[in-house]
N, C-alpha and C positions, 0 to 999 in steps of 0.2 A: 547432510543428506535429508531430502526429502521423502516422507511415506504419506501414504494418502488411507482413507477410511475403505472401508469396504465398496461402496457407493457412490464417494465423491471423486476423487480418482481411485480404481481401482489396481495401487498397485502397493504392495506390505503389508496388506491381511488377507488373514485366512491361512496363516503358515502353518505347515502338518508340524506334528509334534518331531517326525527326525530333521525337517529344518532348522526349528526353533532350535533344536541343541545344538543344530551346526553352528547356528549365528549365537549361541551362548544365553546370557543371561537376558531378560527384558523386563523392564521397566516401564509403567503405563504413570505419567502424573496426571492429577486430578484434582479437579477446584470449582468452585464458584469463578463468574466472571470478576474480575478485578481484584482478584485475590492478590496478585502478583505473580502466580503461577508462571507466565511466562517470562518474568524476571527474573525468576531461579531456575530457568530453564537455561536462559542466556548464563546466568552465571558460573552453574555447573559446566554447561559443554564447550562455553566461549563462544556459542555462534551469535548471530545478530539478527536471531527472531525478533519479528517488527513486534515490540511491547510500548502499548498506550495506555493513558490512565480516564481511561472511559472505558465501558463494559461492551465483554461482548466482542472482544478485538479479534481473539486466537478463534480461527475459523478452521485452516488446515490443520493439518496435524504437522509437525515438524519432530524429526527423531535426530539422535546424532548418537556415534559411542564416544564412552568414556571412559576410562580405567578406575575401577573402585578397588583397592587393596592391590590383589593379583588376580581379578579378573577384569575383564573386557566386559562392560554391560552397554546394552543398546537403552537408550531413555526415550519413549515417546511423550512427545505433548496434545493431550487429549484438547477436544474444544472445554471452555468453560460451560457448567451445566449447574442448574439449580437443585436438579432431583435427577435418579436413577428410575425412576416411575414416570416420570413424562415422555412426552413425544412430539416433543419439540423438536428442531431440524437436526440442532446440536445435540440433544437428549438424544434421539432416536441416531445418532452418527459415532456417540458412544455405548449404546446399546450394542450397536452390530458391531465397533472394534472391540468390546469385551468379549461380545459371544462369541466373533471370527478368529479372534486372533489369540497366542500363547505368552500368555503376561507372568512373570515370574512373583511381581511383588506391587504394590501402589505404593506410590507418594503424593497424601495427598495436602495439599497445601491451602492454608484456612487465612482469613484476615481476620486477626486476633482483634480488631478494635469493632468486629462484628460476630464475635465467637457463637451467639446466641441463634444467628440466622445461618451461618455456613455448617453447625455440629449434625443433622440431622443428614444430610450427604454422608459426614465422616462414620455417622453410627450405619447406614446403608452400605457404605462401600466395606464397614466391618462385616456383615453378614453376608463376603463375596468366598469366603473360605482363603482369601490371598494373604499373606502376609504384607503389612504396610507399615509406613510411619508416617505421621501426622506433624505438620511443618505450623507454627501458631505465627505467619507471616506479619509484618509490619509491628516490630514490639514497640519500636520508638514513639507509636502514635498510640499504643495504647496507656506510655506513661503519661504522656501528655491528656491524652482523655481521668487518667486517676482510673483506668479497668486494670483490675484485677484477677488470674487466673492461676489454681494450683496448679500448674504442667504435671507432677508427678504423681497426684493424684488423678488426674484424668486420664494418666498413661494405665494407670492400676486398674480402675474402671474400663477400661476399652481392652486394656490388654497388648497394648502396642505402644510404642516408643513414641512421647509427644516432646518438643522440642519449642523453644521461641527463636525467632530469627527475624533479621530485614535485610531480605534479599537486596534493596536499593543501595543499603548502604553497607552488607558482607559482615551485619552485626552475629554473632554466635556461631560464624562460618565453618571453622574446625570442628566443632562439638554435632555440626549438619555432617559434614563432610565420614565423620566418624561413623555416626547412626547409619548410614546409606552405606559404607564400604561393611559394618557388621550386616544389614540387610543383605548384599550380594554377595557374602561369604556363606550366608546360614541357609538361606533358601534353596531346595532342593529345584532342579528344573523340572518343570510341566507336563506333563503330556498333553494336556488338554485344555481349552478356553474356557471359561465361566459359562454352566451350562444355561440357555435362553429360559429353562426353567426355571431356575432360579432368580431370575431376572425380574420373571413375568410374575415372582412369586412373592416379590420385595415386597414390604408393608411402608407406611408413609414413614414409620418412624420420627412424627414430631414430640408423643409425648414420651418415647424414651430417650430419644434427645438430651430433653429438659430435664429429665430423670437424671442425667449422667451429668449434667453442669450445676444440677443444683449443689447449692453450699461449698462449690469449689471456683464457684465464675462470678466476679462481684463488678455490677456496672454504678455509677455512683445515679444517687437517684437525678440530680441536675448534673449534664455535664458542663463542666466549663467552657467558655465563651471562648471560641477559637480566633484566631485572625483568618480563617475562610470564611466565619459567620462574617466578619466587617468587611472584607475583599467582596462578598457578594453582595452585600446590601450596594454596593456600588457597578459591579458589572452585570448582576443580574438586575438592575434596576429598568423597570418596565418602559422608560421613554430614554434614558441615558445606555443601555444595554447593547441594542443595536449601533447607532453612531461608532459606541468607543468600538466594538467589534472592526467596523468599517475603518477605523483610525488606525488599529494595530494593525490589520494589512497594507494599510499605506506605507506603514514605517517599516513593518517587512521590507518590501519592493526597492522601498528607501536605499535602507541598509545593504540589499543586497546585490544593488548597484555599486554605492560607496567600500563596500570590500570586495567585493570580487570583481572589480572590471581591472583594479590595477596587478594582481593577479592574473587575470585573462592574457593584459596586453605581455607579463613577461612570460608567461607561456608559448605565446604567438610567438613571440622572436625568439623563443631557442628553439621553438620547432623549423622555423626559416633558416636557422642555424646547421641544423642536424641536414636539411636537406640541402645545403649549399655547401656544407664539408666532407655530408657524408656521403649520402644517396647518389647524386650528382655525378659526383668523381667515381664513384662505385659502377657507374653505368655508362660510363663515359662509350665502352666501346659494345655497350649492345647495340643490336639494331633499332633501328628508328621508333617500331610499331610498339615494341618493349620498353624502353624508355617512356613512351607516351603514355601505354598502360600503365606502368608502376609510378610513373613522377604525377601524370597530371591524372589517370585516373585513382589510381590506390592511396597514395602518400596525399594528394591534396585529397580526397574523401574524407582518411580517418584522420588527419589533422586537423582538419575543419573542426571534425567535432570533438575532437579533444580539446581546444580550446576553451570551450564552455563548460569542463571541467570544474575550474575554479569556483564558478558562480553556484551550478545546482550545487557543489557542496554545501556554499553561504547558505543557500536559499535552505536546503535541507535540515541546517542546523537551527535554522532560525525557526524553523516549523517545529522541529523536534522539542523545543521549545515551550510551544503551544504548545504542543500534545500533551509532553510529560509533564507540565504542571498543571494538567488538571482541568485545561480549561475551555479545552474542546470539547467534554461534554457539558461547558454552559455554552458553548456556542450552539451545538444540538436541542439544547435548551432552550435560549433563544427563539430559534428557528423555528420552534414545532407547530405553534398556533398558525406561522403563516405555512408553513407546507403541510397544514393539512387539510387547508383552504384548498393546496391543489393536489388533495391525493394522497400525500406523502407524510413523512414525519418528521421530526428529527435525526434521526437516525440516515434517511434518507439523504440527507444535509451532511450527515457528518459521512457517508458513505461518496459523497461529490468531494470534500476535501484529500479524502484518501484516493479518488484520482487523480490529485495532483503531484503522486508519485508516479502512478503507475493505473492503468484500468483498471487492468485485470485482476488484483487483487481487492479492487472496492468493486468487482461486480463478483468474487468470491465472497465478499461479504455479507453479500446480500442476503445469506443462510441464515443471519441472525433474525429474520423477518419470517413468522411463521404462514401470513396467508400469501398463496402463489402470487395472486395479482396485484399484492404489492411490491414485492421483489422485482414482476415485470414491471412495474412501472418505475421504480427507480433505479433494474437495468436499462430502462430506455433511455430516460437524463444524466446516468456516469458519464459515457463516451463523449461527452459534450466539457468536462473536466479538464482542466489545462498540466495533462499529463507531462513528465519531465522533457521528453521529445517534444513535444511541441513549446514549452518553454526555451528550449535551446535554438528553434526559428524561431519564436517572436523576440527574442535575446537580441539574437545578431539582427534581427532588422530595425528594431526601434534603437539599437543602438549606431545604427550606418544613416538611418533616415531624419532622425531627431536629435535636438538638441538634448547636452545632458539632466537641464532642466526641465525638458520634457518628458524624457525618456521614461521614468518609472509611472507617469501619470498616466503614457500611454499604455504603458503595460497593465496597472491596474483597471485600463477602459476592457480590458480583453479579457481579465478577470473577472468584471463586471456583466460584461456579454455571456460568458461562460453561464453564471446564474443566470441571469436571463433569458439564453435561450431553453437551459434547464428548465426554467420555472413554465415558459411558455410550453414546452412539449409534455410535461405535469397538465396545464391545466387544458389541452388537446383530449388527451386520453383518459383523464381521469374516470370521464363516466363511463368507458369503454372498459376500464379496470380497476371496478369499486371495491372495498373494502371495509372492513370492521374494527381492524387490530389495530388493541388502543396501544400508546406508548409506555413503558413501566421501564423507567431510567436512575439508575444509582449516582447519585452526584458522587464522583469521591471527594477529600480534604484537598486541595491546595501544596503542592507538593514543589521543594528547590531542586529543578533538574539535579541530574550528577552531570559533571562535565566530561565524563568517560563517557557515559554514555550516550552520551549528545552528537562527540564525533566518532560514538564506531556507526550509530546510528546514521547518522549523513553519510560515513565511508560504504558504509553497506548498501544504501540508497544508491550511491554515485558505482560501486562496484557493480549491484544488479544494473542497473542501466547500460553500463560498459558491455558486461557481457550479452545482456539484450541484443545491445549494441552491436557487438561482434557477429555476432550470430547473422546478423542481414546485412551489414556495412558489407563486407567484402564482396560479397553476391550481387548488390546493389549497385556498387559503384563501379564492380566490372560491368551490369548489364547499361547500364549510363551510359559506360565508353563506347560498346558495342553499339548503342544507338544511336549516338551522335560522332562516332568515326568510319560507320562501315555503310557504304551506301546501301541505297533500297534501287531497283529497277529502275534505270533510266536516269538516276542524276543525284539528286539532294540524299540525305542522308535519311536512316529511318525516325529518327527523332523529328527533323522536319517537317518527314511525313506528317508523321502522325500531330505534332503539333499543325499542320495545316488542318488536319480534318478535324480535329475540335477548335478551330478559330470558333466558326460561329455561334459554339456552346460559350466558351470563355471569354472573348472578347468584352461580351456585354457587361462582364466583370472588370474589365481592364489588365487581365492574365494575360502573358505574353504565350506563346506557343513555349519558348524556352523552360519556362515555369510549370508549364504541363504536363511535358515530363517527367520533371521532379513530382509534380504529384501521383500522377498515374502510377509511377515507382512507391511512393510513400504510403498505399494504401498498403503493399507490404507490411512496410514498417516506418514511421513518422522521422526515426534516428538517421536514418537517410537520406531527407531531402536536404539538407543543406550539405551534405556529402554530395550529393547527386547534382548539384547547383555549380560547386565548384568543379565540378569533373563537366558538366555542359559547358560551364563559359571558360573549362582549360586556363585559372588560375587557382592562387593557393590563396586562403582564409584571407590576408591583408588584400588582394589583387581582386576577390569576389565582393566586401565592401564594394571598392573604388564601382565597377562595373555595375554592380544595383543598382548607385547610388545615381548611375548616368541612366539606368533602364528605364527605373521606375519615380515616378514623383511618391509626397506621402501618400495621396489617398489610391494609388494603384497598389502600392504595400500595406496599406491597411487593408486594403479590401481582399487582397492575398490572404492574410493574414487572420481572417474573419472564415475566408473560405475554410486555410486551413485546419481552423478551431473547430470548425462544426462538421465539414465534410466526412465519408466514411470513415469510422477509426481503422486502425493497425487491425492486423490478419490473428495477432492472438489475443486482442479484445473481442473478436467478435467467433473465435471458437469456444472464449468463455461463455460469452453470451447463448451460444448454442447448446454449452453443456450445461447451465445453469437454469434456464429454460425447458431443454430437454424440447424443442420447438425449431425444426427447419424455418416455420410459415415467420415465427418471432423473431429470430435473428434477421432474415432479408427484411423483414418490415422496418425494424432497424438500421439495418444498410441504407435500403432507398430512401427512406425517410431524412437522416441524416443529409444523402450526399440532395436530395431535393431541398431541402431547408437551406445547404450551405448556399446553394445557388441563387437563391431569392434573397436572402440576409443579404450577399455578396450584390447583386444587381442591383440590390435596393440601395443599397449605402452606395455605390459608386457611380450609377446612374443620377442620383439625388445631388452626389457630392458635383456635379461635371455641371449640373443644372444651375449651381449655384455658384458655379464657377470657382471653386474651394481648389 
């Protein structure tokens, strides 16, 4: 279950105190960014909150219950915050869920191999009057550092229950698991939220911090030489840095051809399977118009795209990858000198890779950026992100139109366009939306995925997508069928239609009217159009290849394809963008700008390609 801030979505705070007791016990955790906070989030409730090992990631809030002893507790996850006195987007987004809402206890959870910088939060959230326990997260990395801390003297001093753990790998789990069900057995319920006065009354609390860690917290005065210090002298190396960057996504792309296309094809044929033993004979005696709905519109829609199942999982896993070890925020790293030549940051960079799941969570992201006009600016360049829907049409088309030796080179040209037209529309508007706000980035250690959570991570990618998916597939593909089986006035069909009255916009791109369609529909939702493709051309996923493949040559499909990328995003990228903004005039500017841009990228590449007779 999702709950939102007071602010950000406006729904799970602000509960009166007779709700609060109806829903029971509640639970607020609390951290620094890259604590791991949201890895003990996952690990307690089982869900498959998106946790990366770059700061800064947990933006919503996400809650779920859980059974502690013999009660039922609600656990919300706060955003990561450095201080309870700031007013910062995330500071200021747990300010108002403490003041609005009825929290029974805190957990808050500290990264033990930086105990000296995260204590000063723990002694402020002490002086909330809540009852808490304090989580000394990632202990494995503090053996390895030689740090040293008394837990049970520091629990004496604070007056609260301090614990060591590592939420990655479920070290000291039971002895967590214990502390937390004593917490929701002992705690009385609330009536009331932590009053704003006292909020507004917090002192910085660095030097009793330090007061409370001295002679119990020993860091060695050199630490030992890690293998992150030798992994970076080589990836973050100033002229070898970028290349090897650009190498690993080759070999992404690689990879994620080579396992997931044989995959795909046994997928395809038990789905032909299911429809020639099951569907088929199941319908034998509907009427004609029923039949054609359900086989060629519905069944060949959602098949189509379940096909491509297979691959976003690979692709998923494989990025998960990158993330959780650590090494996307040196890729942010990287980045930052050249984006902010146009504008942007790092951050901004790593907030373009997080649309390669999905937008609208890397244009939620953008909250980690404290001046407006930088947020707008690198909400302008997300939607431009080769999000998993649009991966799943550039999938099926370089794999119908190109050789298998070509295929992932083509893909990685589209990823490459991606940044590209990103970086171009950065350095459009940059003067339009200047800013100040410098970069202040935590490298973390270097970390060995866990392989659990690698594929609940890609399962949980590939499940949100589905239901995405769901959510507009079936609307879509019946309004497809409607278009292209029910005549319009006079003769041709309305899809016809309409595909005749934008000839003269699409043409000049090498878009068929057929194709126009599909897009027209996909501003919807992106998950659609190759749903919507197959229910035009009235075959299923194997029969829609064949028919492309006779439609269009390569550069008619790349230049689709380019359109695709860039033209209007999906209908709920661009109600984020409206919500994040808080800007009717910025979201359309957004809109037109995109579907203007696609058009010219698009004319330009296929006009050029026609000239040169390619």
């Amino acid at each position: 279950m999702t709950a939102s801030c007071p602010k950000c979505p406006p729904s799970g705070a602000g509960l009166s105190a007779i709700e609060a007791a109806r829903q029971g016990r509640r639970l607020a955790v609390v951290g620094l960014p890259n604590a791991g906070k949201s890895t003990f989030f996952n690990r307690l409730t089982g869900l498959s909150q998106r946790v990366g090992n770059w700061p800064g990631l947990t933006i919503d809030l996400a809650s779920a219950k859980v059974v502690l002893g013999a009660r039922a507790v609600e656990v919300v996850d706060l955003p990561g915050i450095h201080d309870l006195s700031g007013y910062s987007e995330d500071e200021a987004v747990v300010r108002e869920v403490l003041a609005g809402s009825v929290f029974d206890g805190l957990v808050v959870v500290v990264n033990g191999a930086q105990l000296d910088r995260h204590w000063r939060l723990v002694w402020q959230l002490a002086q909330l009057d809540l009852p808490l326990v304090v989580l000394v997260n990632m202990q494995d990395e503090m053996r390895q550092l030689g740090i040293r801390a008394d837990l049970d003297a520091l629990s004496a001093r604070l007056g609260a229950p301090v614990l060591a753990m590592s939420a990655r790998k479920g070290e000291n789990w039971p002895a967590v698991r214990a502390a937390l069900t004593q917490l929701a057995a002992q705690i009385p319920a609330r009536e009331a939220p932590v009053a704003i006065a006292t909020l507004d009354a917090l002192p910085a609390g660095l030097e009793e911090a330090r007061a409370m860690l001295a002679g119990v917290h020993h860091v060695p005065a050199t630490l030992p030489a890690t293998w992150t210090t030798r992994i970076d002298q080589l990836l973050l190396h100033p002229w070898l840095g970028l290349p090897m960057f650009a190498v690993l996504m080759a070999l992404i792309f690689q990879a994620t051809y080579l396992l997931g296309t044989p995959m795909q094809e046994e997928l395809g044929a038990g789905l032909d399977w299911v429809q020639a033993q099951w569907w088929q004979p199941a319908l034998a005696s509907a009427p004609a118009w029923l039949q054609s709905l359900l086989l060629e519109g519905v069944w060949q829609g959602v098949s189509t795209v379940l096909t491509f199942v297979p691959i976003l999982f690979v692709f998923f896993v494989l990025m998960a990858v990158v993330e959780d070890s650590g090494y996307l925020a040196r890729a942010a790293f990287l980045m930052d000198a050249w984006m902010t030549r146009l504008g942007l940051d790092g951050r901004s960079f790593v907030m373009h890779l997080m649309g390669f799941g999905c937008n609208v969570p890397a244009i939620l992201g953008t909250r980690i950026m404290r001046e407006r006009r930088l947020r707008w600016l690198t909400m302008l360049v997300i939607p431009f992100s080769v999000c998993s829907a649009r991966l799943q049409v550039f999938l099926f088309f370089v794999s119908t139109l190109f050789s298998a030796q070509a295929a992932p080179w083509v893909l990685l040209s589209l990823y490459l366009a991606s940044f590209l037209v990103a970086m171009l529309t950065a350095w459009l508007f940059k003067r339009a939306l200047p800013h100040r706000e410098a970069l202040v980035m935590e490298m973390p250690p270097y970390r060995l995925p866990v392989l659990t959570y690698l594929f609940t991570r890609a399962g949980g990618e590939v499940k949100a997508f589905l239901q995405l998916a769901s959510t507009f597939i079936l609307a879509g593909v019946v309004l497809i069928w409607a278009l292209t089986h029910l005549p319009a006035a006079g003769g041709p069909t309305l899809a016809t239609q309409l595909g005749e009255w934008l000839a003269p916009v699409l043409d000049p791109l090498g878009i068929h009217h057929e194709l126009a369609v599909a897009l027209m529909v996909g501003v919807v939702a992106k998950e659609i159009l190759l749903g919507g493709m197959a229910v035009i051309y009235g075959v299923p996923e194997a029969g829609l290849a064949q028919v492309i493949s006779q439609q269009l040559d390569w550069v008619a499909a790349y230049s689709f394809m380019l359109f695709t990328l860039i033209y209007t995003p999906c209908l709920s990228t661009i109600a984020a963008i409206r919500k994040e903004s808080r800007s009717n005039g910025f979201a359309a500017l957004s809109v037109g700008y995109s579907l203007a841009l696609a058009w010219c990228v698009a004319a330009l590449f296929y006009q050029g390609a026609r000239l040169l007779h390619l």
